[in-house]
C-alpha positions as a printed Julia matrix, in Angstrom:
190×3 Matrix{Float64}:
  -99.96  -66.21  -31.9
  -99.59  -64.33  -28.18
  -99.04  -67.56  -26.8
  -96.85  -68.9   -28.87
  -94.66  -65.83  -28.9
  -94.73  -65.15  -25.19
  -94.23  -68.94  -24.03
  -91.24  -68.82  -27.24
  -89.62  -65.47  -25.35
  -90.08  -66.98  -21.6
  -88.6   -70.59  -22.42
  -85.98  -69.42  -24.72
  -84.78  -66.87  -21.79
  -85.07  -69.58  -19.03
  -83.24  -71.94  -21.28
  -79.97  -69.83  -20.74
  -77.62  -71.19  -18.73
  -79.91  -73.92  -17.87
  -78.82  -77.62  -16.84
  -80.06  -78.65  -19.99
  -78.03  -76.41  -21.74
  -75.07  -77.34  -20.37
  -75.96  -81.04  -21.71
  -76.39  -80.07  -25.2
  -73.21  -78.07  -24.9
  -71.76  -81.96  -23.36
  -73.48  -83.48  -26.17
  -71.82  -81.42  -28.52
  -68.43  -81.85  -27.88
  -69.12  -85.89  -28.26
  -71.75  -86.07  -31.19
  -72.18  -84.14  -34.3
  -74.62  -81.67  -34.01
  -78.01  -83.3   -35.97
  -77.99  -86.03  -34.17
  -78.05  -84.45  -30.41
  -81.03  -81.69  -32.3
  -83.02  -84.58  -33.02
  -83.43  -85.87  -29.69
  -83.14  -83.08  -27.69
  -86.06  -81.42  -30.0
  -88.1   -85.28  -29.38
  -87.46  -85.53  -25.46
  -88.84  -81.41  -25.41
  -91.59  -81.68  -27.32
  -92.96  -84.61  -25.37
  -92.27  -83.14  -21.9
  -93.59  -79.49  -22.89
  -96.88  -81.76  -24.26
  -97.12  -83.1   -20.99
  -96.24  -79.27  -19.3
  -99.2   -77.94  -21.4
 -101.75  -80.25  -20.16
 -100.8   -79.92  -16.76
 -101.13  -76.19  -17.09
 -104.58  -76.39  -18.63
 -106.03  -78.47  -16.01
 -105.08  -76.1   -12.76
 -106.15  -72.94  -15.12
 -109.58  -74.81  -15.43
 -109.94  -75.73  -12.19
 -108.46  -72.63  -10.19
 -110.2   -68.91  -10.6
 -108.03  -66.33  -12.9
 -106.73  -64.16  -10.3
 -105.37  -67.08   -8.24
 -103.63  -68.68  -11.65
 -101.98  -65.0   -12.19
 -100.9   -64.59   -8.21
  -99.64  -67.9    -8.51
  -98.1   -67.81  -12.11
  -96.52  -64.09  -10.97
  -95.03  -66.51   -7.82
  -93.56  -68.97   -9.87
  -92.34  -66.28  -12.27
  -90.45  -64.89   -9.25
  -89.56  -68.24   -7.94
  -88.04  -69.47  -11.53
  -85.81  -65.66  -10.95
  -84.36  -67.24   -7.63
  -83.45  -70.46   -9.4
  -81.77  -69.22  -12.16
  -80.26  -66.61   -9.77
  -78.88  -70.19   -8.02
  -77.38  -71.8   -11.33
  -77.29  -75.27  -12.62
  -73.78  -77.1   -12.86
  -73.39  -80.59  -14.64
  -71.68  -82.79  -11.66
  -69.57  -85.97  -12.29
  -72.1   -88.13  -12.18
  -74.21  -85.85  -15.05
  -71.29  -86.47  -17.15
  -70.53  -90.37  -16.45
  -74.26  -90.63  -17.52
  -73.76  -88.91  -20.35
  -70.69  -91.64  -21.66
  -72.71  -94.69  -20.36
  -75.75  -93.66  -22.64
  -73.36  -93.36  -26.19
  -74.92  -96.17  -28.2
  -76.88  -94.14  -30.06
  -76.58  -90.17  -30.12
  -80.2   -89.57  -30.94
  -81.64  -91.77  -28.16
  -78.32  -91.09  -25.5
  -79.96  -87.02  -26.22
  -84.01  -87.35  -26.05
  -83.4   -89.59  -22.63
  -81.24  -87.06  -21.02
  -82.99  -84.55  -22.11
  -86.05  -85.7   -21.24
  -84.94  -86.88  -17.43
  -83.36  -83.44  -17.35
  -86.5   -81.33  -17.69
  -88.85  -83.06  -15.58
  -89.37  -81.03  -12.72
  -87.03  -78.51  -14.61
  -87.79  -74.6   -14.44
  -88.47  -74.42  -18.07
  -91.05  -77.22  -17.31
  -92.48  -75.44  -14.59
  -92.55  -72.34  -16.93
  -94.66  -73.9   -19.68
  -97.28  -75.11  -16.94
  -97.74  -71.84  -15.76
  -98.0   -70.21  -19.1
 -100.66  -72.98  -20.23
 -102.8   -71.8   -17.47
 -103.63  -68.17  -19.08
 -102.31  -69.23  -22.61
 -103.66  -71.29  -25.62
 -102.39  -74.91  -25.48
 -101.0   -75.01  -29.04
  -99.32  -71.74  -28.84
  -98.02  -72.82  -25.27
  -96.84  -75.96  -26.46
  -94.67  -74.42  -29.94
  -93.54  -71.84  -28.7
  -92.3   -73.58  -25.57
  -91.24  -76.16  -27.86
  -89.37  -74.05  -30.43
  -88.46  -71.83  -27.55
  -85.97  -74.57  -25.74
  -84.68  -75.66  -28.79
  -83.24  -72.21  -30.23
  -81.78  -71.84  -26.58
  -79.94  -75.6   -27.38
  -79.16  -75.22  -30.46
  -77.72  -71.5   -29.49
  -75.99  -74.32  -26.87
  -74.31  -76.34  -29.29
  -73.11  -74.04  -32.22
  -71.68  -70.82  -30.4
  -72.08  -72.04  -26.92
  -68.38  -72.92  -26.54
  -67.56  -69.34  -27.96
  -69.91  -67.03  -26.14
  -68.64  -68.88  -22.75
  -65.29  -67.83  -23.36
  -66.34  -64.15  -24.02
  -69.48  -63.97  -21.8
  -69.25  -64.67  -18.4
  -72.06  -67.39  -16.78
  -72.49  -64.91  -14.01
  -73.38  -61.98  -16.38
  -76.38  -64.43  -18.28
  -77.23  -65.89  -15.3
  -78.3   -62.62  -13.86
  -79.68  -61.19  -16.99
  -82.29  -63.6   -17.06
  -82.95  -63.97  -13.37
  -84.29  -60.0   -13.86
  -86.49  -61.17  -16.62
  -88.05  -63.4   -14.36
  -88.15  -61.59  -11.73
  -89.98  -58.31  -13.84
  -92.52  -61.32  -15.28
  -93.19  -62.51  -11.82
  -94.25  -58.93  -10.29
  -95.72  -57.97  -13.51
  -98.43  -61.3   -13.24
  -98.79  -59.99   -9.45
  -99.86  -57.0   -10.15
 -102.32  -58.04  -12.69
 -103.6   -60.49   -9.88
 -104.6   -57.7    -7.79
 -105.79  -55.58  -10.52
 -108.33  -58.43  -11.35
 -109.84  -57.91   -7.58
C-alpha cells in the first residue's frame, strides 16, 4: 500500500503541468472526454509496466544506498525539469490532427510517444527501485491518470484562474524536498 500511495502522490504531482497534460487538455477540446481516458489510461499503463521493470532491475543489481543517492538525484533533477516547463509546439499539435481517425487510438499513441523518456517515466523507474512493483505500477498508473483527467475536465478553468508559473513551481519544490530527502537517507545508510 506505501508504494502504491507514494508512487500515486509523486506521479500525480509530476503530472502537473506536464507535456502530457497539455495533450489531454488538446485532446479535449477535439474529442469527448471517454474516449481520450481510454487511451491515455492504455498508452500509461503500458509505459509505467515497462517503467516498473526497468526500475526493478537497477534496484537488484545496484546496492541500496547508491539506488537512494541516485533516486534523491533524479528527484532533484525531475525539480529542474519541471522548473523548465513543457510547451506543446506546432508540430505537437499538427500531430495531434493527423492522428484523428480514431480518438481512442489518436490518444494511447500520443500518449504513449509522449512519456517515453518523460519525467513521470523516469519517476516510476526510480520509485520501482526501493518500491513494490505492483504498488509502483498502480499507483503510478492511477497517479497520471487523475493528473489527465484533472487535465481534461477543469483544466481549461483552473488555467484561466491559476497561473502555469504558480503550478509549475509548486511542484518543482516537491521534487526538489523528495530529492534531498532520498539524499539524506543515502548517507544515513553509510
Amino acid at each position: 500500500m506505501t508504494a502504491f500511495l507514494v508512487s500515486f502522490g509523486i506521479i500525480f504531482l509530476a503530472e502537473l503541468g506536464d507535456k502530457s497534460q497539455l495533450v489531454a487538455m488538446a485532446f479535449a477540446a477535439r474529442y469527448r472526454a471517454l474516449p481520450v481516458l481510454i487511451g491515455l489510461t492504455a498508452a500509461t499503463a503500458v509505459v509505467h509496466l515497462i517503467s516498473v521493470f526497468l526500475g526493478a532491475g537497477l534496484g537488484a543489481a545496484i546496492p541500496t544506498r547508491w539506488v537512494t543517492l541516485l533516486a534523491g538525484l533524479a528527484f532533484l533533477g525531475f525539480a529542474a525539469w519541471t522548473w523548465r516547463g513543457d510547451d506543446l509546439d506546432e508540430g505537437d499539435i499538427d500531430r495531434l490532427d493527423r492522428s484523428a481517425k480514431s480518438a481512442v487510438l489518436a490518444a494511447s499513441i500520443a500518449f504513449f510517444l509522449a512519456e517515453l523518456g518523460d519525467k513521470t517515466m523516469l519517476a516510476t523507474v526510480t520509485l520501482a527501485t526501493r518500491e513494490g512493483l505492483f504498488g509502483t505500477w498502480a499507483g503510478s498508473t492511477l497517479g497520471m491518470v487523475a493528473a489527465d483527467a484533472l487535465a481534461i475536465v477543469v483544466g481549461t478553468q483552473l488555467g484561466k484562474r491559476l497561473p502555469e508559473r504558480v503550478i509549475r513551481i509548486g511542484a518543482g519544490a516537491l521534487f526538489a524536498l523528495f530529492g534531498v530527502l532520498l539524499a539524506v537517507q543515502a548517507f544515513a545508510y553509510g
